[in-house]
N, CA and C of each residue as an Amber inpcrd file, in Angstrom:
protein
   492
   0.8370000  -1.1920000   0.0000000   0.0000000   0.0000000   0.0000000
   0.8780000   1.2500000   0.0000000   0.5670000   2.1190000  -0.6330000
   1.1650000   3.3790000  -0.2890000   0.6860000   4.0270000   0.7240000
   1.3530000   5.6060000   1.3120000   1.6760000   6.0270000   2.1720000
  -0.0080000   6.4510000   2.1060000  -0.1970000   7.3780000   0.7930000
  -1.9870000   8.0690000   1.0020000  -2.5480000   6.7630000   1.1500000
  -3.1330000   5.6180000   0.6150000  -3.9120000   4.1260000   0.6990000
  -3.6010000   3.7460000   1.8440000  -2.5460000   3.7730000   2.8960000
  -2.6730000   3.6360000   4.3140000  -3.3140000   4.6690000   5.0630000
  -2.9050000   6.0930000   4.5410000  -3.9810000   7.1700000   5.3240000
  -5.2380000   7.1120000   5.3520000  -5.7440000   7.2330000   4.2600000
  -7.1610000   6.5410000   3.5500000  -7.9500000   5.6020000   4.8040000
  -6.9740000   4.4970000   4.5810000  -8.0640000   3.3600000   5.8610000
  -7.6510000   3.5330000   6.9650000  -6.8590000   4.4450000   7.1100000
  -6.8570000   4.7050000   8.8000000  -7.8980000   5.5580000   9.1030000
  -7.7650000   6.7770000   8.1760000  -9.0950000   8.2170000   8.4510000
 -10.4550000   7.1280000   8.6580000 -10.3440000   5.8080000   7.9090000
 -12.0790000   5.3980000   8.2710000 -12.2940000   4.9250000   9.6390000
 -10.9110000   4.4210000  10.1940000 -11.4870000   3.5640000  11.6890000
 -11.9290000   5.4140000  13.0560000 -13.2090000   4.7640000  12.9260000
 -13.4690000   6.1500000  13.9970000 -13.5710000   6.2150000  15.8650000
 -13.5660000   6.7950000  16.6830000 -14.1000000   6.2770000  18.0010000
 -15.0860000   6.9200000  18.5710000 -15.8310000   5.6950000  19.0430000
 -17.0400000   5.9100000  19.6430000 -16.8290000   6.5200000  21.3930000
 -17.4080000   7.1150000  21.8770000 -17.2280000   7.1360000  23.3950000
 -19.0510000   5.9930000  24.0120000 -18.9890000   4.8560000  24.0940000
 -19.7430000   4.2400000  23.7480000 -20.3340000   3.6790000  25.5210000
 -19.3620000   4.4110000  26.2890000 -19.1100000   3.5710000  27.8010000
 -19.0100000   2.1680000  28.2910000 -18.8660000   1.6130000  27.5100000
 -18.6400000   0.1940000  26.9880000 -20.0520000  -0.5670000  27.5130000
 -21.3640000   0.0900000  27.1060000 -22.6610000  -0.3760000  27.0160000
 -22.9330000  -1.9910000  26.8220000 -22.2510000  -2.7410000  26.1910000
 -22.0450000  -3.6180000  25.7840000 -22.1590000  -4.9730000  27.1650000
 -21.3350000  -4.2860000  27.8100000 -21.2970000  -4.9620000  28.9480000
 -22.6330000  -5.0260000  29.8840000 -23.2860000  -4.2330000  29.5140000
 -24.6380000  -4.1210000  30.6580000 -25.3400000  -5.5960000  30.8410000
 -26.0130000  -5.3310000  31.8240000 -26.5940000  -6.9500000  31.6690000
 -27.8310000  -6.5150000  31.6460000 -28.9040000  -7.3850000  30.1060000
 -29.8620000  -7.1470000  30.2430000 -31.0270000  -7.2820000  31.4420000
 -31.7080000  -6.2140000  31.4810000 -32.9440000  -6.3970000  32.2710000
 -34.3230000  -6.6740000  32.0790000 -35.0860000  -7.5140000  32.4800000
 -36.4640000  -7.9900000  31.9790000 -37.0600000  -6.8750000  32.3250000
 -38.0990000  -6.7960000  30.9410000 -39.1300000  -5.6600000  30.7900000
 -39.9940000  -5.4170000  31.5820000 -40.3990000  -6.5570000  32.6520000
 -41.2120000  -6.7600000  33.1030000 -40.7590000  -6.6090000  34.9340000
 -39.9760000  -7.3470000  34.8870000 -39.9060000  -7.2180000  36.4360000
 -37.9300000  -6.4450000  36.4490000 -37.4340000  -5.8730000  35.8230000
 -36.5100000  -4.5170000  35.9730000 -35.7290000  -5.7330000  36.5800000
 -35.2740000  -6.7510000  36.7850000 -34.5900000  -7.4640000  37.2590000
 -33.5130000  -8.1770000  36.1170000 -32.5460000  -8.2550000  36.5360000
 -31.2960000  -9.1030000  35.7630000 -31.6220000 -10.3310000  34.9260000
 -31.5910000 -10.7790000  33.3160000 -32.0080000 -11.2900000  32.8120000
 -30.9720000 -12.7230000  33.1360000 -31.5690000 -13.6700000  33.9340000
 -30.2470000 -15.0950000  34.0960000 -30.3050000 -16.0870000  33.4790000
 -29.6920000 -17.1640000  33.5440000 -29.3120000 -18.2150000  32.6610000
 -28.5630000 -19.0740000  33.2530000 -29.0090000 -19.9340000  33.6980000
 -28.1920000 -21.2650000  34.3750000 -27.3870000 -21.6650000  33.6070000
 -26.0460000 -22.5220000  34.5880000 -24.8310000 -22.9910000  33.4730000
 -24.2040000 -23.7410000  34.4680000 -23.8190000 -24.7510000  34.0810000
 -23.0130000 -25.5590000  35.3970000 -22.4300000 -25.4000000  36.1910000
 -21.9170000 -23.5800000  36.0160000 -20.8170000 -23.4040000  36.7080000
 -22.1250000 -22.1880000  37.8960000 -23.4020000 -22.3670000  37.5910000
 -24.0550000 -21.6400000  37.7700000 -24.8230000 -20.7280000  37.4440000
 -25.1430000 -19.5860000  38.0620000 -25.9120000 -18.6270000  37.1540000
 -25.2340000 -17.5800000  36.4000000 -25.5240000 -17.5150000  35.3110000
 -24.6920000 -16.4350000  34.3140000 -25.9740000 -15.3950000  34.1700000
 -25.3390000 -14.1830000  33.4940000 -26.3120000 -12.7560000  33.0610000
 -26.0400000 -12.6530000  31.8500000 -27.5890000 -12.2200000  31.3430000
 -27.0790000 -12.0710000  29.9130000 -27.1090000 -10.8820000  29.5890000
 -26.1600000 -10.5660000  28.6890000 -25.6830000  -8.8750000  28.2260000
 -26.6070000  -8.9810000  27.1780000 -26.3000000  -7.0480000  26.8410000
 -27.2610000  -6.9130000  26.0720000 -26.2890000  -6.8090000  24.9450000
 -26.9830000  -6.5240000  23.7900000 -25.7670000  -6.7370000  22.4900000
 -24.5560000  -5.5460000  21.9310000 -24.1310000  -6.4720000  20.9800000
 -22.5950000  -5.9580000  20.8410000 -23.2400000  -4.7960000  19.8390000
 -22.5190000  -3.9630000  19.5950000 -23.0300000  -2.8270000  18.5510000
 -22.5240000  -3.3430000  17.0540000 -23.5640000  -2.9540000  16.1230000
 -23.0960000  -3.3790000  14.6640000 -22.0670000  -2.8210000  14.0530000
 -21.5260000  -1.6620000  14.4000000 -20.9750000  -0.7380000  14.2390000
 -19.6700000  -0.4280000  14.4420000 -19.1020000  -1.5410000  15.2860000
 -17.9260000  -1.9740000  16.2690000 -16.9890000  -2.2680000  15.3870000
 -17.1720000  -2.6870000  14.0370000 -16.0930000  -3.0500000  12.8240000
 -14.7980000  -2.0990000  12.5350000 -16.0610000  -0.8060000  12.4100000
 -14.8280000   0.5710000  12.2400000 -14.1000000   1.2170000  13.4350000
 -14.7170000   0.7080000  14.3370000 -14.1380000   1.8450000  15.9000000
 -13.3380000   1.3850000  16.6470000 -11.9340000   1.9610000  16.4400000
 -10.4870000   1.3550000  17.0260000 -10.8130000   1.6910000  19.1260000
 -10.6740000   1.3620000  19.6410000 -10.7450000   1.6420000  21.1330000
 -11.9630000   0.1000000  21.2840000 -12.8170000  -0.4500000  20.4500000
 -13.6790000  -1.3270000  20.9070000 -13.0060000  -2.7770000  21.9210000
 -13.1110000  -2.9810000  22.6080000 -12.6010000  -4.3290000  23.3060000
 -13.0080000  -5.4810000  22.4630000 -14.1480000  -5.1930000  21.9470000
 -14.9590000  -6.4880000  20.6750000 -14.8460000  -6.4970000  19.4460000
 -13.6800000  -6.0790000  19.0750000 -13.7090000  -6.1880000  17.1970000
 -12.0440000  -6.4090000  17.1840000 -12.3210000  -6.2690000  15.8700000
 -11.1940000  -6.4500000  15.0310000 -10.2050000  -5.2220000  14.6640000
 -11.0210000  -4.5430000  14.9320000 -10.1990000  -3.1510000  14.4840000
  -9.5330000  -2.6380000  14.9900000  -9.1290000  -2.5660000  16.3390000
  -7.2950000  -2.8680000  16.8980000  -6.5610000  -2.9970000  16.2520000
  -6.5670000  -4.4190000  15.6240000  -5.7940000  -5.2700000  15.0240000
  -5.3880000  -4.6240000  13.6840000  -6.7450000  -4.4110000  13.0670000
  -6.4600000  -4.0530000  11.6890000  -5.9080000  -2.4680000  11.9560000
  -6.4160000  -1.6100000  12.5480000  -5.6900000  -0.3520000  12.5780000
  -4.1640000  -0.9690000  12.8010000  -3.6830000  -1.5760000  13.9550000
  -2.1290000  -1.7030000  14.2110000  -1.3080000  -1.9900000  13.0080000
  -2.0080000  -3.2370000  12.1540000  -1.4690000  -3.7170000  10.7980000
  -1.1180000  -2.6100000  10.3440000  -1.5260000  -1.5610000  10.0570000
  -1.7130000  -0.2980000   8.7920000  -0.1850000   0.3620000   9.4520000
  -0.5930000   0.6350000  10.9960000   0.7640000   1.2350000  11.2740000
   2.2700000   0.6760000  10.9760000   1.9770000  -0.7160000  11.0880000
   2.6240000  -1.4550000  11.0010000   3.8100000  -1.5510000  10.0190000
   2.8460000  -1.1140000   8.6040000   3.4650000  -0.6310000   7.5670000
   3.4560000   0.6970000   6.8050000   4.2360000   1.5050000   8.4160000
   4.7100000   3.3300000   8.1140000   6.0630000   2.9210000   8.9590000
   6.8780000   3.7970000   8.3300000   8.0280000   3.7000000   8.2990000
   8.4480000   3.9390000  10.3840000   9.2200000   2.7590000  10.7770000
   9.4820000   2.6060000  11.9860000   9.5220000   3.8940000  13.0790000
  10.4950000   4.5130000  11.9870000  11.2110000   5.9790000  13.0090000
  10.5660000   6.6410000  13.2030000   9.4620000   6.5200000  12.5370000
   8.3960000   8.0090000  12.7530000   7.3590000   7.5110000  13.6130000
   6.9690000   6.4380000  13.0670000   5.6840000   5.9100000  13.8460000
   5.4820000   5.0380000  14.8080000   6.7050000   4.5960000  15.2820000
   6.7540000   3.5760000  16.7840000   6.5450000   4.2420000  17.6190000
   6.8730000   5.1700000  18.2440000   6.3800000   5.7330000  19.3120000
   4.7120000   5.9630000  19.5860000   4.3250000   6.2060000  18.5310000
   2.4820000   6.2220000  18.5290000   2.4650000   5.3100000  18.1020000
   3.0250000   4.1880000  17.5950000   2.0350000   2.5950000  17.7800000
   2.0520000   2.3720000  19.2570000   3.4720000   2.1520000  19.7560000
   3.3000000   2.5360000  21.3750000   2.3240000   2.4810000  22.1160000
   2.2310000   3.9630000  22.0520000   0.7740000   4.8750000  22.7180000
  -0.2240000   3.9980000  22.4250000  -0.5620000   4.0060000  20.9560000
  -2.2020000   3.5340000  20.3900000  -2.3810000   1.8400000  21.0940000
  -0.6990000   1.0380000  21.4280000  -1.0290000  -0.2190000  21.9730000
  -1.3430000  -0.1710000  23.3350000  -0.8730000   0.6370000  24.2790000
  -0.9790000   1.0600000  25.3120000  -2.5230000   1.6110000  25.9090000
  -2.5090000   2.3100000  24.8820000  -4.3340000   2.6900000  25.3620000
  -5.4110000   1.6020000  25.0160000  -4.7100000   0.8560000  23.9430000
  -5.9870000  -0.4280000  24.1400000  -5.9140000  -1.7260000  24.8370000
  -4.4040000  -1.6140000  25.2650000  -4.7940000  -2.5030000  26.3610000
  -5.2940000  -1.8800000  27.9570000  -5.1910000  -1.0650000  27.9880000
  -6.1810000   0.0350000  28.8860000  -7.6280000  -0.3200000  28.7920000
  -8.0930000   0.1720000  27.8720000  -9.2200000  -0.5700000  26.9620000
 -10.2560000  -1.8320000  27.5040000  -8.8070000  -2.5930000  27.1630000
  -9.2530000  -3.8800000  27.2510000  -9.6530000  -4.4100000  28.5170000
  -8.2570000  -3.9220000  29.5640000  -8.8730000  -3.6180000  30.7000000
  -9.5480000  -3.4650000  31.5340000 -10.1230000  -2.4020000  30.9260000
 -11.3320000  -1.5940000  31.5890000 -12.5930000  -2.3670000  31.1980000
 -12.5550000  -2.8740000  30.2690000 -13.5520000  -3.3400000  29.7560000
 -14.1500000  -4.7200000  30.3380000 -12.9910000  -5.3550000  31.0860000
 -13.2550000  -6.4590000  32.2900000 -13.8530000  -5.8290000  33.2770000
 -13.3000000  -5.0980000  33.7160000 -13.5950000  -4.4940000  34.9650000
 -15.1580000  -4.1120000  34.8730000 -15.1600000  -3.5710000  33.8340000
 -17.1440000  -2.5160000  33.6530000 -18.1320000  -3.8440000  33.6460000
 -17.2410000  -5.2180000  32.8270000 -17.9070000  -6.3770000  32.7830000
 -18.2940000  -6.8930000  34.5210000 -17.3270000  -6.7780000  35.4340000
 -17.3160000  -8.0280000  36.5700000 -18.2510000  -6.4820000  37.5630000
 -18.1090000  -5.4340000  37.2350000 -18.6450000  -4.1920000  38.1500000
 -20.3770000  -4.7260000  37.3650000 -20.8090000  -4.4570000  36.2700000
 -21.9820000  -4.6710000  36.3870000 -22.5860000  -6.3510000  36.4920000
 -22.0850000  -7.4990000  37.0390000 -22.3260000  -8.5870000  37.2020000
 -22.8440000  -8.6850000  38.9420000 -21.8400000  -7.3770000  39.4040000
 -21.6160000  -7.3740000  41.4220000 -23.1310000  -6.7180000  40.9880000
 -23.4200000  -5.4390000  40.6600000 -24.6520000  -5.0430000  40.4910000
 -25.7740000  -5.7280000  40.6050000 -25.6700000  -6.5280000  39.3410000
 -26.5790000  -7.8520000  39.0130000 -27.1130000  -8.6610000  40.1250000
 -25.8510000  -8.8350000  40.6750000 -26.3540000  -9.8940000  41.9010000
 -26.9540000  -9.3700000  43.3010000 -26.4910000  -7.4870000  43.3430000
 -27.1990000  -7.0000000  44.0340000 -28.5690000  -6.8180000  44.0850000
 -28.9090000  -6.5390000  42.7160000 -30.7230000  -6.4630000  42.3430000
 -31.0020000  -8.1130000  43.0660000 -30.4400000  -9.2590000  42.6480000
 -31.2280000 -10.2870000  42.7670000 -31.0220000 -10.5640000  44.0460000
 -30.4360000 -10.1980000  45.1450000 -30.7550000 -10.0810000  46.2150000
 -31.7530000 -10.0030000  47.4110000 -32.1610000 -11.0790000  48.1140000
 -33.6880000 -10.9230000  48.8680000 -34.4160000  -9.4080000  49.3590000
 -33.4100000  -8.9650000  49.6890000 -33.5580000  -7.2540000  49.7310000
 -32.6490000  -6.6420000  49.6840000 -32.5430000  -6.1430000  48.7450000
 -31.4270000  -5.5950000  47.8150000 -30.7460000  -4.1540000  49.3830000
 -30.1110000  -3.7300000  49.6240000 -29.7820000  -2.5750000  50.1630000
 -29.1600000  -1.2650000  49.2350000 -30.2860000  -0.4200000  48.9630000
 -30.4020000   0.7160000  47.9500000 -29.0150000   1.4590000  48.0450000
 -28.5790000   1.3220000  49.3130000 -26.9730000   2.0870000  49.6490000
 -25.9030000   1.4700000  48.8040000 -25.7520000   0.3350000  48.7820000
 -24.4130000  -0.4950000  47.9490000 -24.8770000  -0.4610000  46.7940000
 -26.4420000  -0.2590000  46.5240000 -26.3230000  -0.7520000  44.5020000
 -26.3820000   0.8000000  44.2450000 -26.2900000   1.5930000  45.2400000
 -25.9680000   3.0690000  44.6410000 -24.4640000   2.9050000  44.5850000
 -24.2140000   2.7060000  45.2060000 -22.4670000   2.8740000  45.3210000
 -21.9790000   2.1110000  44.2010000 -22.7160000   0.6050000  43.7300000
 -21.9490000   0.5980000  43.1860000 -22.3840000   0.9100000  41.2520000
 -23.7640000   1.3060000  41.5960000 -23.4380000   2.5650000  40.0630000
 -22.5770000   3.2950000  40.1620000 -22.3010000   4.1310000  41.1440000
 -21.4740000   4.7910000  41.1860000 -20.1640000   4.2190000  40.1590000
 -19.5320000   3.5160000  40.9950000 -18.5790000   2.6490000  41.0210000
 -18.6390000   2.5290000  39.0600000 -19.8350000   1.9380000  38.9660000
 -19.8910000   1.8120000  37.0840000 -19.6670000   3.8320000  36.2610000
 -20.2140000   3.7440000  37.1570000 -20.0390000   5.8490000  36.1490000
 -19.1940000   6.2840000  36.6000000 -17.7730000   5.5710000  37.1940000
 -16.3910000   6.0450000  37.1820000 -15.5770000   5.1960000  36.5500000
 -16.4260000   4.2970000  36.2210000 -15.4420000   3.3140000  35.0300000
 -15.9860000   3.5030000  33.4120000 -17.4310000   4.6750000  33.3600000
 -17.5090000   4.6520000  31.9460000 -16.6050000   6.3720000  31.7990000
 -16.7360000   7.1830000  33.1440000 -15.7990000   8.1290000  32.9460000
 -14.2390000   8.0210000  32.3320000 -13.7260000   7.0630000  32.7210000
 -12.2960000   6.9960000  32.6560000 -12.3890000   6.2940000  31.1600000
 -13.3120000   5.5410000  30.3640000 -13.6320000   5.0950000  29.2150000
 -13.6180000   6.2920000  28.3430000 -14.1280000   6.9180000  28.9430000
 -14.6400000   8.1770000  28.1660000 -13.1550000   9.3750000  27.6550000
 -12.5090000   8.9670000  28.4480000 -11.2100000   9.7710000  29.1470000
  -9.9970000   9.1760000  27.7510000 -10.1820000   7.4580000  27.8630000
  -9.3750000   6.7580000  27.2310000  -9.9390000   6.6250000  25.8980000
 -10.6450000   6.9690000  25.1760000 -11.4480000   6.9410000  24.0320000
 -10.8440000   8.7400000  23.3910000 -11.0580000   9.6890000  24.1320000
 -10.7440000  10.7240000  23.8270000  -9.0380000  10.8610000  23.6110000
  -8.6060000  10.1550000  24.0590000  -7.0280000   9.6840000  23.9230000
  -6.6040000   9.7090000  22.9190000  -7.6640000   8.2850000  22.3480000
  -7.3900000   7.5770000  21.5310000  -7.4800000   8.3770000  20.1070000
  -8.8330000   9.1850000  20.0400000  -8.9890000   9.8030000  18.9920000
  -8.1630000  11.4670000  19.2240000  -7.2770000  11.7170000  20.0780000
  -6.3690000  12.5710000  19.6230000  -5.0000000  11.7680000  19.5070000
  -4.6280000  10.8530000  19.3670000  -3.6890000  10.3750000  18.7870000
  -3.7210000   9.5020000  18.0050000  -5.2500000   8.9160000  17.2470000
  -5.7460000   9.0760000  15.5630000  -4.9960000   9.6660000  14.8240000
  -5.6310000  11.3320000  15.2210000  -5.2200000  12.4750000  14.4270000
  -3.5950000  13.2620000  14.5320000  -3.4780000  12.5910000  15.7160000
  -1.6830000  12.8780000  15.3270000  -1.0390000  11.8500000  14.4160000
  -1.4920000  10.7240000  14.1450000  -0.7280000   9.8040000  13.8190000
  -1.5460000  10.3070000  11.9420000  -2.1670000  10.6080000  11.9960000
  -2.7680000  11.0420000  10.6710000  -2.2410000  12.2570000  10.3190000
  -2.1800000  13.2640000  10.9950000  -1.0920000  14.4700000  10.4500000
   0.2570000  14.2050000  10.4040000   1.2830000  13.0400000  11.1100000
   2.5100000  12.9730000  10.9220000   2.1790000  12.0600000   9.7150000
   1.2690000  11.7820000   9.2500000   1.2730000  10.8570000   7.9400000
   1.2070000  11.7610000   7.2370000   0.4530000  12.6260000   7.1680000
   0.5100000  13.9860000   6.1530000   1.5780000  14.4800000   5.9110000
   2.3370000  14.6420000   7.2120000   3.5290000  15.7930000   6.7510000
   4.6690000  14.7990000   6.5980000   4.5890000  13.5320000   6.5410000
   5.3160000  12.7610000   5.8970000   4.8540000  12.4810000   3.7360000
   3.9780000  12.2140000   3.8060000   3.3250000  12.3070000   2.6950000
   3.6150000  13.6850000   1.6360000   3.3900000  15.0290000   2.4300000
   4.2140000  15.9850000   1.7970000   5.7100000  16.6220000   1.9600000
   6.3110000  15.5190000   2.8960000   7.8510000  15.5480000   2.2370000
   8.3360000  14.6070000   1.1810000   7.8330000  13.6810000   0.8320000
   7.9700000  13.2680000   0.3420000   7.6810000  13.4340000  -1.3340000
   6.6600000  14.2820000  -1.3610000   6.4050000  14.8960000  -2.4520000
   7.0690000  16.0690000  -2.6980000   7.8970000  16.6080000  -1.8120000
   8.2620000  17.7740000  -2.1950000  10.0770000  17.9560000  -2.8030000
């Protein structure tokens, strides 16, 4: 690929600030309670779904597009662009991270609702607890898409030295 045909499919991967929704565990319509599912190992929760959309958006914990964004960097010239592959690997395993964590934080939730009487104090706390882990998502997503766009302008001003 050339230097513009790598810029090209990088400008398409975009980021969502999405709070990693994904992870929620659905709730029945009916009784606002945690949707479960027996499994040998016990009771599991079922999430609600992955977004369709997740193909193009580099920061997702559920796609491919990590991967395929890293490839692209992969092939720009070392000296310029290792240091922000770096970064861009660094923030998604952050990411990825976090993205356990928002998973096992809304499961403690879960099991708080299903609780004989739930105590309104801890399942506040620990929303809480979830809207400081979609904050810091939010934090690491905004990261991500300003060092997109750096890694897309040092492609530029590589692109026009090279032409010049």
């Amino acid at each position: 690929m050339t230097l513009e045909q790598i810029k090209e499919a990088l400008k398409a991967f975009k980021t969502v600030a999405c709070k990693m929704y994904h992870e929620k565990v659905a709730l029945d319509t009916i009784t606002g309670l945690p949707e479960t599912q027996s499994s040998p190992d016990g009771i599991t929760f079922t999430r609600v779904s992955l977004c369709a959309a997740r193909h193009h958006r580099i920061g997702c914990a559920h796609t491919k597009a990590n991967s395929q964004f890293n490839r692209l960097l992969d092939q720009l010239p070392r000296e310029e662009f290792a240091a922000l592959q770096t970064q861009f690997n660094e923030l998604i395993n952050q990411i990825y991270f976090l993205d356990h964590q928002k998973g096992d934080a809304e499961k403690q939730l879960a099991m708080l609702l299903l609780a004989p009487s739930p105590d309104q104090v801890t399942i506040q706390q620990q929303n809480t607890a979830i809207e400081q882990l979609e904050v810091r998502h939010d934090q690491l997503i905004h990261q991500l898409s300003i060092l997109r766009d750096e890694i897309l302008t040092q492609l530029d001003q590589l692109i026009l030295s090279e032409t010049s």
